[in-house]
N, CA, C and O atoms as CSV, one atom per row, in Angstrom:
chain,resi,resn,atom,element,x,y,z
A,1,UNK,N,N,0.841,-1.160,0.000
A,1,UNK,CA,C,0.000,0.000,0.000
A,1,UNK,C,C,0.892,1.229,0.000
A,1,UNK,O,O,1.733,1.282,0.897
A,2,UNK,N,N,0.845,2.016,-0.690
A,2,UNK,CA,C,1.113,3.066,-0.724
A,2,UNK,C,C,0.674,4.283,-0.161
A,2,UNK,O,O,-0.546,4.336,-0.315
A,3,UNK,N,N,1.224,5.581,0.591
A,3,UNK,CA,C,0.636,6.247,1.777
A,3,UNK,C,C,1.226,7.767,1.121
A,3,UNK,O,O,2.383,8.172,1.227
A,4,UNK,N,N,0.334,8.316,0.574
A,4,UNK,CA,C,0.894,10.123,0.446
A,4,UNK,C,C,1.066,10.766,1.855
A,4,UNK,O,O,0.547,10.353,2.892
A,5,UNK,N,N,1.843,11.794,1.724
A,5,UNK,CA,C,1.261,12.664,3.105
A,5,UNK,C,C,1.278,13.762,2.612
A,5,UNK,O,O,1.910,13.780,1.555
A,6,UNK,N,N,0.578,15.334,3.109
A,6,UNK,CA,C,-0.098,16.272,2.616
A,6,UNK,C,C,0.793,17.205,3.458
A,6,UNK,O,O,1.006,17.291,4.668
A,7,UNK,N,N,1.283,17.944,2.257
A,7,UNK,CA,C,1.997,19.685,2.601
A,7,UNK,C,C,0.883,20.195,2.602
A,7,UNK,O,O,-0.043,19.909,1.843
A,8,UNK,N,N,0.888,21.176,3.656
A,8,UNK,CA,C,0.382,22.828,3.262
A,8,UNK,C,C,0.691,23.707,3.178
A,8,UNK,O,O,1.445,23.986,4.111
A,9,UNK,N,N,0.516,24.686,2.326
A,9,UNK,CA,C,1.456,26.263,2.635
A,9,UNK,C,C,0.435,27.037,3.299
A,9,UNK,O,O,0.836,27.937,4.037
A,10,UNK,N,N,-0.840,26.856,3.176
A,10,UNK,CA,C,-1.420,27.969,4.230
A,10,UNK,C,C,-0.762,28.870,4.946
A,10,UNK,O,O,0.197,28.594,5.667
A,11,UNK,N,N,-1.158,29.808,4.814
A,11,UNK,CA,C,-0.704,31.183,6.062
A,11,UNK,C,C,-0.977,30.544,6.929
A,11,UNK,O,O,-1.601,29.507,6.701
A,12,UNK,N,N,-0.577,30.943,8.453
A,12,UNK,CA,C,-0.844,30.455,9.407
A,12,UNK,C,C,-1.320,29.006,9.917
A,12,UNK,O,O,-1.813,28.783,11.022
A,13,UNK,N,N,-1.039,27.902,8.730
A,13,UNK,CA,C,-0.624,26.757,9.601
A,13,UNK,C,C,0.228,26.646,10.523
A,13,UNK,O,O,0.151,26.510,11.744
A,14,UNK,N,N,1.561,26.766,9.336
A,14,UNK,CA,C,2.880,26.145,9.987
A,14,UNK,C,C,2.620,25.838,11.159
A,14,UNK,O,O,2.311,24.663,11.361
A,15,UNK,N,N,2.665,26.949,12.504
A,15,UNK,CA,C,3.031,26.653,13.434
A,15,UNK,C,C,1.953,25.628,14.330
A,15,UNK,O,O,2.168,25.091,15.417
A,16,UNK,N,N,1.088,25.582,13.724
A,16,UNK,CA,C,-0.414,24.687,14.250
A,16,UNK,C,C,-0.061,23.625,13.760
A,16,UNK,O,O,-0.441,22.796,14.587
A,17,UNK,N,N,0.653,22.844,12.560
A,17,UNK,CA,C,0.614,21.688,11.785
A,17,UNK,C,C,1.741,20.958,12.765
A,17,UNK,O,O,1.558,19.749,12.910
A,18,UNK,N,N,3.006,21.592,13.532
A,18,UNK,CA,C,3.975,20.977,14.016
A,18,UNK,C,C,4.119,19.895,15.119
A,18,UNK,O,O,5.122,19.264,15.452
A,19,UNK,N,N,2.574,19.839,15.702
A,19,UNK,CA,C,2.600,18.907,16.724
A,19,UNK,C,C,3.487,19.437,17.989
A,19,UNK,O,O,3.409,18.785,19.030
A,20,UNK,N,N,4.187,20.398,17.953
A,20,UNK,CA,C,4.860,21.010,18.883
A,20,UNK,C,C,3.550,21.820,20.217
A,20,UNK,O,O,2.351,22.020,20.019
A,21,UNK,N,N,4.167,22.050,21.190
A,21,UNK,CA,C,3.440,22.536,22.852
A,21,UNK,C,C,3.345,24.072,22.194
A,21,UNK,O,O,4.321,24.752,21.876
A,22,UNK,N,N,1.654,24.538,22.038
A,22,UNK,CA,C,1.483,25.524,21.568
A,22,UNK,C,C,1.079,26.786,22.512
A,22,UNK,O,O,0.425,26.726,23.554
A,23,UNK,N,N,1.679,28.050,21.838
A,23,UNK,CA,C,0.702,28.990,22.687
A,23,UNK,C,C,-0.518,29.863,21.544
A,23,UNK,O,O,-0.456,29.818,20.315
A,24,UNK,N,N,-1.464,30.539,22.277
A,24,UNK,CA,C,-2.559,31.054,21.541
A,24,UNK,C,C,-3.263,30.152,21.777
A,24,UNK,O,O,-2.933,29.182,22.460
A,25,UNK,N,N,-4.724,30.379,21.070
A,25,UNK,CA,C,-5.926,29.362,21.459
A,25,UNK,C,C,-5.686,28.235,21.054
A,25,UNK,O,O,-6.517,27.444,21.500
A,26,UNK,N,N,-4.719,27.630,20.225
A,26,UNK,CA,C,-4.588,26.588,20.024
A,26,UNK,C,C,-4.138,25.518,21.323
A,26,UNK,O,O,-4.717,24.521,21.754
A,27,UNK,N,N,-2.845,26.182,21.744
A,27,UNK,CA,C,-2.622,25.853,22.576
A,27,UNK,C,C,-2.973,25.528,23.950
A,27,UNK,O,O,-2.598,24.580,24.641
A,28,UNK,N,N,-4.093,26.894,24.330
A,28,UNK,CA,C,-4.920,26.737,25.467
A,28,UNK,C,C,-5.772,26.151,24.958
A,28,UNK,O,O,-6.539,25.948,25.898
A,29,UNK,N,N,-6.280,25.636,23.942
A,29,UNK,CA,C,-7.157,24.775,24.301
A,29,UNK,C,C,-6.369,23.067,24.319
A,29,UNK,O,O,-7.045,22.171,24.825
A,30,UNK,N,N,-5.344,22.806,23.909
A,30,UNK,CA,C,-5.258,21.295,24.344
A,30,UNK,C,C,-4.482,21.380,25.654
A,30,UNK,O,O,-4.232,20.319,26.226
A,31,UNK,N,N,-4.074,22.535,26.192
A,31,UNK,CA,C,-3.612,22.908,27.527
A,31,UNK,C,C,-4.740,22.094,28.488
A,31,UNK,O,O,-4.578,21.138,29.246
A,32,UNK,N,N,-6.225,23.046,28.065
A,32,UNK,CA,C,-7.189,22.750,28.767
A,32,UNK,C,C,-7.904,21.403,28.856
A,32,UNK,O,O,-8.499,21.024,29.865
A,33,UNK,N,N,-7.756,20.442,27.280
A,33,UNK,CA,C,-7.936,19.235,27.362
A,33,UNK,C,C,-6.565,18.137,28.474
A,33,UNK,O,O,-6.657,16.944,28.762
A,34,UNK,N,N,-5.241,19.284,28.915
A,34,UNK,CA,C,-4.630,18.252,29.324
A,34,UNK,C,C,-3.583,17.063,28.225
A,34,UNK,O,O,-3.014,15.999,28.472
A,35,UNK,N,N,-3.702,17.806,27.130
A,35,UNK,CA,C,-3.161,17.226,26.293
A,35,UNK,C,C,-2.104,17.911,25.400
A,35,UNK,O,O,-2.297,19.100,25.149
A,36,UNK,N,N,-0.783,17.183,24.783
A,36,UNK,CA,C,0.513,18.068,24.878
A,36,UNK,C,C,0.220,18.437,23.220
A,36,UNK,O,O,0.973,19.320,22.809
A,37,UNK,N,N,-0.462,18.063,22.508
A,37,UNK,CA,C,-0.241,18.470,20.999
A,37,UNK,C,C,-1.628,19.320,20.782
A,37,UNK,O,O,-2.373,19.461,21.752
A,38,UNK,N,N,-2.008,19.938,19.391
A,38,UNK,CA,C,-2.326,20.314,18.744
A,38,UNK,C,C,-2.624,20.081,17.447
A,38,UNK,O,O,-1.728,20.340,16.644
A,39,UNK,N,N,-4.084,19.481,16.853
A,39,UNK,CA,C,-4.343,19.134,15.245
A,39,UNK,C,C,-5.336,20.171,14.807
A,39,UNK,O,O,-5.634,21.105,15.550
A,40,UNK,N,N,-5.817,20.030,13.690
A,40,UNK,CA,C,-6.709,21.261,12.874
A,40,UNK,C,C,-7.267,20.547,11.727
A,40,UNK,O,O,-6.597,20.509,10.695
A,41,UNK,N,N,-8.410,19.976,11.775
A,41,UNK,CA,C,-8.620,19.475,10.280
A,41,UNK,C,C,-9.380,20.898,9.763
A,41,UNK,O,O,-9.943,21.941,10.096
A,42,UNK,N,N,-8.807,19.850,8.430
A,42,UNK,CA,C,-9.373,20.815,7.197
A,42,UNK,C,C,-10.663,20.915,6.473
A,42,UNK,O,O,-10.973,21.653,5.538
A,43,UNK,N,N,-11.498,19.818,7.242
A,43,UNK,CA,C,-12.484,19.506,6.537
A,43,UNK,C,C,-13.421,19.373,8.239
A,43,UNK,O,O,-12.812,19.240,9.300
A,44,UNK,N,N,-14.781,19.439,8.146
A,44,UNK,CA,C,-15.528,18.669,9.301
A,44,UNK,C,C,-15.126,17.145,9.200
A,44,UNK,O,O,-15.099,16.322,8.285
A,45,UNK,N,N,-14.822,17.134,10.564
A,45,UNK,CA,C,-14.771,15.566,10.492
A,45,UNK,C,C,-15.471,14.628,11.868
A,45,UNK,O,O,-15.919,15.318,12.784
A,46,UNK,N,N,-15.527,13.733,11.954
A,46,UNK,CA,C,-16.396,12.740,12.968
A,46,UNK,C,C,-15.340,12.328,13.424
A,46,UNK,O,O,-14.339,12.051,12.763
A,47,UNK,N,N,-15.515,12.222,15.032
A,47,UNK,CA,C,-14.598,11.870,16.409
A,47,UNK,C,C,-15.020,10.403,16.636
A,47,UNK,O,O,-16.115,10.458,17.194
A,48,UNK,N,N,-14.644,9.074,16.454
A,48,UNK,CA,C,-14.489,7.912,16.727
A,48,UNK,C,C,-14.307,7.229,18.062
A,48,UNK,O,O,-13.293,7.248,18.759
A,49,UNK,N,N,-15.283,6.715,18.267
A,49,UNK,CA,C,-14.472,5.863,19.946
A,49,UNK,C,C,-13.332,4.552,19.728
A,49,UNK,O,O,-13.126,3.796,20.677
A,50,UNK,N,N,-12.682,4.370,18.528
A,50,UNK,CA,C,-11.556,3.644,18.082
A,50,UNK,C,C,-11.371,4.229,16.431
A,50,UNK,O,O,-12.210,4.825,15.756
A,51,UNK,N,N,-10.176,3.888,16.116
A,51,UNK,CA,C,-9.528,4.048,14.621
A,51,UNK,C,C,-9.938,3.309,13.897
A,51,UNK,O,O,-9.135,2.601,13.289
A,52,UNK,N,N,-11.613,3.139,13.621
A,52,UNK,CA,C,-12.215,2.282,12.645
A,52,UNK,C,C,-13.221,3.345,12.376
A,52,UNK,O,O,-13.286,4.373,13.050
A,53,UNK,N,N,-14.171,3.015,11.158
A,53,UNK,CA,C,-14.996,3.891,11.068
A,53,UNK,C,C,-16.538,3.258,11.362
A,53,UNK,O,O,-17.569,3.895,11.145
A,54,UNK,N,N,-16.499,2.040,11.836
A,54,UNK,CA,C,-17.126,1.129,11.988
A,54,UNK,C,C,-17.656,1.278,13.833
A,54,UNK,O,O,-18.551,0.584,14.316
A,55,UNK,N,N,-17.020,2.118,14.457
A,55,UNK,CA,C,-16.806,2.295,15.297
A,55,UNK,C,C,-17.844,3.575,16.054
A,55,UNK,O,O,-17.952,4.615,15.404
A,56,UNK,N,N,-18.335,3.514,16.948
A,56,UNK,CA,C,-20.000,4.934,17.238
A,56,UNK,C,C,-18.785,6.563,17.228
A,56,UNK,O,O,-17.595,6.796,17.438
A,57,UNK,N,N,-19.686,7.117,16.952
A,57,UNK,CA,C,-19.232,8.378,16.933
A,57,UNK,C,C,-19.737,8.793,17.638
A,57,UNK,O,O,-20.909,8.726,18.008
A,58,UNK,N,N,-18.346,9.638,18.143
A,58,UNK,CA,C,-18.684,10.105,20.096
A,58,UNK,C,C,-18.462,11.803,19.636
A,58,UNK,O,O,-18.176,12.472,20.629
A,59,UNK,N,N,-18.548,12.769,18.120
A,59,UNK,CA,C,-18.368,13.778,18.223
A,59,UNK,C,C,-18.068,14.444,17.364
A,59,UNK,O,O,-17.841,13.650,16.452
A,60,UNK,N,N,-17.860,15.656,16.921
A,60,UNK,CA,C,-17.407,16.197,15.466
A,60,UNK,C,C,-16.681,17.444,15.618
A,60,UNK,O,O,-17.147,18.348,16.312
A,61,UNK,N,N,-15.717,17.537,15.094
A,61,UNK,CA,C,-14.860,18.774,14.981
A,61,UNK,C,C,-15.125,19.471,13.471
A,61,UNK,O,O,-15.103,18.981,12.341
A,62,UNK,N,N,-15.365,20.733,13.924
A,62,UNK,CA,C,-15.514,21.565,12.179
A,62,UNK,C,C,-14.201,21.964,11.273
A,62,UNK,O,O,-13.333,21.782,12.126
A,63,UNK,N,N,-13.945,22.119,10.848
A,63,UNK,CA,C,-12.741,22.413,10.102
A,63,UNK,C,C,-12.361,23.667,10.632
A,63,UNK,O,O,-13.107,24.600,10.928
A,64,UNK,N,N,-10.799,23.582,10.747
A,64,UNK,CA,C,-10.569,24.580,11.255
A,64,UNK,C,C,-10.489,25.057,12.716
A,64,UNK,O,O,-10.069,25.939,13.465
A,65,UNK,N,N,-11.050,24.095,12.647
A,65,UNK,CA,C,-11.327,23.845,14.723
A,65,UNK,C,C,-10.107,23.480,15.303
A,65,UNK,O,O,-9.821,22.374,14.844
A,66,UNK,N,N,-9.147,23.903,16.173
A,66,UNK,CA,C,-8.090,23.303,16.897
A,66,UNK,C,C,-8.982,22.261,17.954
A,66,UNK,O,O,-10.062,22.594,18.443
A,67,UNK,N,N,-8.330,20.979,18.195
A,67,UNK,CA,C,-8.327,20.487,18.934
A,67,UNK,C,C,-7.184,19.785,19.863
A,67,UNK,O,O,-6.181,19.609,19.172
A,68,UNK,N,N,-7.067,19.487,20.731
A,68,UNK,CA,C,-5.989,18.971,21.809
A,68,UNK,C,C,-5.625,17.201,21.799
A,68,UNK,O,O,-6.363,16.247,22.040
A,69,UNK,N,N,-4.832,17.234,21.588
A,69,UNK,CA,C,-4.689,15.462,20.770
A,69,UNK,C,C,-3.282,15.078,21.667
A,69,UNK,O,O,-2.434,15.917,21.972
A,70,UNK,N,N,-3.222,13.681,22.010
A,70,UNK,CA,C,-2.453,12.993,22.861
A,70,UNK,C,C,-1.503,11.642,22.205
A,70,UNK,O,O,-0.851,10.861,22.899
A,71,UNK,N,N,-1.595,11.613,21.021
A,71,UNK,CA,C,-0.685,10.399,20.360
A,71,UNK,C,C,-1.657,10.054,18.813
A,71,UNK,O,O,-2.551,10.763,18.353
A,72,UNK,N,N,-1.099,8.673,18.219
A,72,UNK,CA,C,-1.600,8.609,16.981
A,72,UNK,C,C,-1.278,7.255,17.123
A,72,UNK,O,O,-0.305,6.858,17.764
A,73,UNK,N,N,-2.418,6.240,16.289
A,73,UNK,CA,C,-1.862,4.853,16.443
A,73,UNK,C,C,-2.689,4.194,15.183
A,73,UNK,O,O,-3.863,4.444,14.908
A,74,UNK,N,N,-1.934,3.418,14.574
A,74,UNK,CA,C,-2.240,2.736,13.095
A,74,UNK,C,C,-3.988,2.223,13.272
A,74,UNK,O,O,-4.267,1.828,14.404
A,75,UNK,N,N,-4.753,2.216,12.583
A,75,UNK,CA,C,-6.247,1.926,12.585
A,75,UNK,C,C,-6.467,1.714,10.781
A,75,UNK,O,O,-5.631,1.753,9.878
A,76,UNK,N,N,-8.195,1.446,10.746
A,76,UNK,CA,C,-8.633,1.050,9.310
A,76,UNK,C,C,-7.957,2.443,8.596
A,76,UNK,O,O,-7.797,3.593,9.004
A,77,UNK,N,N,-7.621,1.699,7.235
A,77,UNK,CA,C,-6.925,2.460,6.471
A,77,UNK,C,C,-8.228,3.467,5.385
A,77,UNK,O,O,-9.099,2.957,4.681
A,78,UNK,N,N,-8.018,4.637,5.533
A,78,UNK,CA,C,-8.965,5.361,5.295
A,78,UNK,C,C,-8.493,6.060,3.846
A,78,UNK,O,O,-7.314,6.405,3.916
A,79,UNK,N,N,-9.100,6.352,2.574
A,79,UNK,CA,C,-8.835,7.007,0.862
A,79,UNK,C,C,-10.270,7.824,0.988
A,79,UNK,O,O,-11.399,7.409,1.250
A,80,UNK,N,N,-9.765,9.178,0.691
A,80,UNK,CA,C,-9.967,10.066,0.652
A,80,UNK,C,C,-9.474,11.542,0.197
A,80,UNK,O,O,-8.390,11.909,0.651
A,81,UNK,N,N,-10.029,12.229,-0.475
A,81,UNK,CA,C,-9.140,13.426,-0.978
A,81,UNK,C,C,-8.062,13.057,-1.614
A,81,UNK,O,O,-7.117,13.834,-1.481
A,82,UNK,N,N,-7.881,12.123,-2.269
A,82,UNK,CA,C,-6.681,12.073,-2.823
A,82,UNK,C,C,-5.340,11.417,-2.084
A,82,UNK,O,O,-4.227,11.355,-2.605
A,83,UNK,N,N,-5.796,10.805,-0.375
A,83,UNK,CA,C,-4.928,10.293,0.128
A,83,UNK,C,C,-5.215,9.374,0.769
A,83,UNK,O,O,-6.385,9.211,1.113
A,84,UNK,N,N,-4.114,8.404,1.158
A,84,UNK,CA,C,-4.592,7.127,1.854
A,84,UNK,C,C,-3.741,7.147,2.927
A,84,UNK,O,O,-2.582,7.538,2.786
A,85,UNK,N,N,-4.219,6.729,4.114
A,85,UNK,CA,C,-3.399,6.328,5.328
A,85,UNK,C,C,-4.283,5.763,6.695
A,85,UNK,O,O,-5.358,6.362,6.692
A,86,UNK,N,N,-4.221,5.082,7.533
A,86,UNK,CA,C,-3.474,4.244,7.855
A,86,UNK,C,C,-3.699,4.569,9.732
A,86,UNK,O,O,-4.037,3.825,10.652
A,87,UNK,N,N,-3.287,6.171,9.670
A,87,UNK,CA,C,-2.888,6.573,11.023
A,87,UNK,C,C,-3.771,7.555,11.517
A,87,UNK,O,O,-3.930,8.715,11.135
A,88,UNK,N,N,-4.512,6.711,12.730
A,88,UNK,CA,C,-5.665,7.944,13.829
A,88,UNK,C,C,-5.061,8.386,14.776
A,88,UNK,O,O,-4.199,7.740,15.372
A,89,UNK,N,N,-5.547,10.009,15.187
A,89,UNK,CA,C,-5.011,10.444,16.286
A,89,UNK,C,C,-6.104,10.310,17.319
A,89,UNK,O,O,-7.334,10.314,17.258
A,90,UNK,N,N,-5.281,10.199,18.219
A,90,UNK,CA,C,-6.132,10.240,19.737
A,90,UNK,C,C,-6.401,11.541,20.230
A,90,UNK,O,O,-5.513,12.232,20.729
A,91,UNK,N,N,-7.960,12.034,20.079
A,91,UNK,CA,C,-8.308,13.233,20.957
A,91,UNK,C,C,-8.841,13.240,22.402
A,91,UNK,O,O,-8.971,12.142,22.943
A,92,UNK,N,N,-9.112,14.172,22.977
A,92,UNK,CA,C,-9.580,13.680,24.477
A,92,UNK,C,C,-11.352,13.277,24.366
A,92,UNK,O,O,-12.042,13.016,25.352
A,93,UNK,N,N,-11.873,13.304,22.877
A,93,UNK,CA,C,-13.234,13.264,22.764
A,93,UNK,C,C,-13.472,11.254,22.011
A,93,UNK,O,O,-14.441,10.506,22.141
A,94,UNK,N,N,-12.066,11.005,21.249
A,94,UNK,CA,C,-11.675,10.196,20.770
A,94,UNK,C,C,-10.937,10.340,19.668
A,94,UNK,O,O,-10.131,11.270,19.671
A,95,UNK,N,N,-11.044,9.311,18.253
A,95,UNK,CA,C,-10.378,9.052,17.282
A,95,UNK,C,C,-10.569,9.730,16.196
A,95,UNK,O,O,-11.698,9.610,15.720
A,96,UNK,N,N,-9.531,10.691,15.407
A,96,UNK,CA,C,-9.757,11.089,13.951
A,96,UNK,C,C,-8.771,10.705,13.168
A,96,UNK,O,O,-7.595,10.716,13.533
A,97,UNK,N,N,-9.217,10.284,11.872
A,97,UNK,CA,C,-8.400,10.378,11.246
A,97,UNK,C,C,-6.907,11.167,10.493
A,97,UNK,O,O,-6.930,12.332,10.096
A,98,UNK,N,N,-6.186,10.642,10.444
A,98,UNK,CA,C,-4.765,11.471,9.875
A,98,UNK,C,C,-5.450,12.492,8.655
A,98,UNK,O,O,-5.395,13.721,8.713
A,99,UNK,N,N,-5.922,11.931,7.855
A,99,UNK,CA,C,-6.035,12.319,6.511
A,99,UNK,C,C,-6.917,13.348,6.442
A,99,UNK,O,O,-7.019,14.147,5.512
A,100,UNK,N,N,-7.603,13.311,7.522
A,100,UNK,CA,C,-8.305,14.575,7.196
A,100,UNK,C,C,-7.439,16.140,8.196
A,100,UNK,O,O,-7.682,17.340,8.074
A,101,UNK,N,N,-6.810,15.697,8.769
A,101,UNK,CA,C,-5.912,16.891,9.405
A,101,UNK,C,C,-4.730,17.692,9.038
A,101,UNK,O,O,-3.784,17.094,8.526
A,102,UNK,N,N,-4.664,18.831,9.211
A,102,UNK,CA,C,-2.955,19.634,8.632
A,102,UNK,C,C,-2.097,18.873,8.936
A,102,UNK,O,O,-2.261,18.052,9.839
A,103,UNK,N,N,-1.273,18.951,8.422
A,103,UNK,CA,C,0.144,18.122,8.577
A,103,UNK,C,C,0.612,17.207,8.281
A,103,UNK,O,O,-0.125,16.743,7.411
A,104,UNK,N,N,1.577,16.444,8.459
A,104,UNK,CA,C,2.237,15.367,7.522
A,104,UNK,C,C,1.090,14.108,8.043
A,104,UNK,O,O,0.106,14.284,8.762
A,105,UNK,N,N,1.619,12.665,7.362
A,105,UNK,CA,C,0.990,11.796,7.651
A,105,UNK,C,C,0.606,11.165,9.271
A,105,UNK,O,O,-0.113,10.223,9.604
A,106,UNK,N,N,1.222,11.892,9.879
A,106,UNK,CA,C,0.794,11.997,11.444
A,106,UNK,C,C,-0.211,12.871,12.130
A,106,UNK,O,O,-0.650,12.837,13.279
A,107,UNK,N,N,-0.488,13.763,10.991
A,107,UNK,CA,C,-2.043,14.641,11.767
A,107,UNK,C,C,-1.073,15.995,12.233
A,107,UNK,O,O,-1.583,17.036,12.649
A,108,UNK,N,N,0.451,15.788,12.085
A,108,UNK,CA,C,1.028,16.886,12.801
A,108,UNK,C,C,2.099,16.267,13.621
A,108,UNK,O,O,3.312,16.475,13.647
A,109,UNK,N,N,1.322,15.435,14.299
A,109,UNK,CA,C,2.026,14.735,15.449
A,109,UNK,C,C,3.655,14.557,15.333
A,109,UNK,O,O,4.224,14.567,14.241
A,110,UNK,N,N,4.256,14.414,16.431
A,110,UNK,CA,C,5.706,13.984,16.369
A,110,UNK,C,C,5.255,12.147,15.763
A,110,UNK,O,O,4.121,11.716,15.974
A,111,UNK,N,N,6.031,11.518,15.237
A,111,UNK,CA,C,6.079,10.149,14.652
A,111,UNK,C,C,6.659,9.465,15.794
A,111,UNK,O,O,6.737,8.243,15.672
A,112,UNK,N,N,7.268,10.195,17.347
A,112,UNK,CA,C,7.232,9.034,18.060
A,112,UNK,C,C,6.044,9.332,18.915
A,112,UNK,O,O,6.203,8.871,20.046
A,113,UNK,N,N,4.925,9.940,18.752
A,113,UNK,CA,C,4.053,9.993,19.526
A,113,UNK,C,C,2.681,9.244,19.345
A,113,UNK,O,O,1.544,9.671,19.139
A,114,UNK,N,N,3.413,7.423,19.560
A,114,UNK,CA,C,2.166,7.089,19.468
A,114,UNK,C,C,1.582,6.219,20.773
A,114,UNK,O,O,1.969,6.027,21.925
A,115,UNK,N,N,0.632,5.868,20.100
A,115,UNK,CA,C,-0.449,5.421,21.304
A,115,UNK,C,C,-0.113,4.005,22.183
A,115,UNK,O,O,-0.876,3.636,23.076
């Protein structure tokens, strides 16, 4: 299987896409979830109670929405937009997919931050 991962140049990603300990609302808000990273999808997407899609949905983030995320761990492999992968992040609400979030094939995440 083959796995793209997605640049963005957006203004004002960068520093939101890095998975790095943020400040600004991004930051206070996964401060406030208690959680050390930062993701942003680009699209609305549905919050998972596991990395399947088969799985109840416990929630939805709108695009554009920062949320507070705690690791990433291999789940059903999801094609979409033009990309395929493989890898869900863990939010404090539950599971989203990589592919729909800024940043490399980790959602952002550091690649040793998994679950």
């Amino acid at each position: 299987m083959r796995m793209r991962t997605k640049a963005f140049a957006t203004a004002g990603v960068g520093a939101l896409a890095t998975g790095l300990l943020l400040t600004g609302a991004a930051g206070a808000q996964a401060a406030a979830a208690g959680l050390p990273y930062a993701v942003t999808p680009y699209v609305n997407v549905n919050v998972r109670s596991g990395p399947w899609t088969t799985t109840d949905i416990t929630g939805h983030v709108a695009a554009g929405q920062p949320r507070g995320a705690s690791c990433w761990t291999h789940g059903e492999t999801i094609r979409d937009n033009g990309y395929v992968n493989d890898v869900w992040v863990r939010l404090a609400e539950g599971y989203v997919s990589a592919v729909y979030l800024k940043g490399d094939q980790y959602g952002g995440l550091p690649a040793s931050a998994t679950c």
